[in-house]
C-alpha positions in Angstrom: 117.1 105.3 -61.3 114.1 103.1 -61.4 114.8 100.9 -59.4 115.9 102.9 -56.8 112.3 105.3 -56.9 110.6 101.7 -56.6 112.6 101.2 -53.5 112.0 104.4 -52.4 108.4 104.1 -52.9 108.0 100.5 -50.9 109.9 102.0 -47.8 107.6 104.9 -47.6 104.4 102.4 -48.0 106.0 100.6 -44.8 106.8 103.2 -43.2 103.1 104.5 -43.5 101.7 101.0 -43.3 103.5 101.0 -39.9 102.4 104.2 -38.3 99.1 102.7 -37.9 99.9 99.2 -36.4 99.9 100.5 -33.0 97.8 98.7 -31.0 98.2 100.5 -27.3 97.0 103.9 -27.5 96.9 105.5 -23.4 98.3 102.3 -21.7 101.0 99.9 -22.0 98.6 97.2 -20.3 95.0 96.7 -20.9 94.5 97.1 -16.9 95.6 100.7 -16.9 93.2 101.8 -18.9 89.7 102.9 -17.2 86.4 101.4 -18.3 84.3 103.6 -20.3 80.5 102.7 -20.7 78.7 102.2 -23.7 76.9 105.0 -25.2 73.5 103.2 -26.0 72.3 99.7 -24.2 70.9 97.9 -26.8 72.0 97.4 -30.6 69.6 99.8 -33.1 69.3 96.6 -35.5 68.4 94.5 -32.3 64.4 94.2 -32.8 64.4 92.7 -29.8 66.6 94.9 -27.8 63.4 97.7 -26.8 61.7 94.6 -25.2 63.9 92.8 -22.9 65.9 96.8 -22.1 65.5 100.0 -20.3 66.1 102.4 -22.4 65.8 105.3 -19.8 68.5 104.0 -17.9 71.0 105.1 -20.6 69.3 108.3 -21.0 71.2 111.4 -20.0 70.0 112.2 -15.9 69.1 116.1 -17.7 67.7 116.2 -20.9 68.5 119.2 -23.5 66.3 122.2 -23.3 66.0 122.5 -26.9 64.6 119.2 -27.1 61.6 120.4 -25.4 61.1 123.5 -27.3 61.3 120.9 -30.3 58.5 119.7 -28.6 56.6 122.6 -27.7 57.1 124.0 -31.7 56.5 121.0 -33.9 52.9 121.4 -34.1 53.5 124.9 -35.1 55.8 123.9 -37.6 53.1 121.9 -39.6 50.9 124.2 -39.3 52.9 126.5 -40.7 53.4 123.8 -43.6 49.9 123.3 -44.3 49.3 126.7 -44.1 51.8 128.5 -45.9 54.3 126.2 -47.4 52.2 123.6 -49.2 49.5 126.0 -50.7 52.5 127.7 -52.0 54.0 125.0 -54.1 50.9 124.0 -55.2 50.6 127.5 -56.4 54.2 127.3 -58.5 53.2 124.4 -59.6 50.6 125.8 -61.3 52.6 128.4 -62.9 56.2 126.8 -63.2 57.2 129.1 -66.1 56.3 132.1 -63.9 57.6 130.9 -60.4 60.7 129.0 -61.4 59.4 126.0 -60.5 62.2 123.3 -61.4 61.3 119.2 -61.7 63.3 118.9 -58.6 60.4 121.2 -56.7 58.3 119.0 -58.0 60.1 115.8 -56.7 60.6 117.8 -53.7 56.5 118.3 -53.3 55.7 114.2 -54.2 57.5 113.4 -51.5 55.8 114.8 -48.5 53.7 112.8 -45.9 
């Protein structure tokens, strides 16, 4: 009986070892598969690759909207963090007991730029 779940156990492993040694996924022949560009034109651990590289020329021909908007609302968004959000934690940091201000808060707060 043991040896036969052993058995049983190495056919399964090839079986599934197997499934994944396929090497042609579309096309039979390299040659009938179409060539598909690469998403960025430079390596990101290239130091080099910014200088001698146009960038733009991989960029999309329309950008996203949102990316604007991001744009357009990231000074408002620190402002709103000086404003509100920092004066805040410095306040519940004052009173951690009161506030439920946590070590992690506090990590949280240390951190910022």
């Amino acid at each position: 009986m043991r040896v036969t779940s052993y058995a049983l156990a190495v056919v399964i492993m090839a079986v599934l070892a197997s499934g994944c040694g396929t090497t042609s996924q579309q096309g039979a022949y390299p040659d009938d598969r179409e060539y598909t560009p690469p998403t960025s034109i430079y390596n990101v651990m290239d130091s080099t690759a910014l200088v001698y590289s146009d960038p733009a020329a991989a960029s999309p021909v329309y950008d996203n909207p949102f990316r604007w908007l991001g744009f357009l609302l990231h000074p408002i968004g620190h402002a709103f963090d000086y404003a509100i959000n920092r004066p805040l934690y410095t306040l519940a940091g004052t009173f951690p007991y009161l506030f439920g201000y946590t070590p992690e808060d506090a990590m949280v707060d240390q951190q910022r730029r």
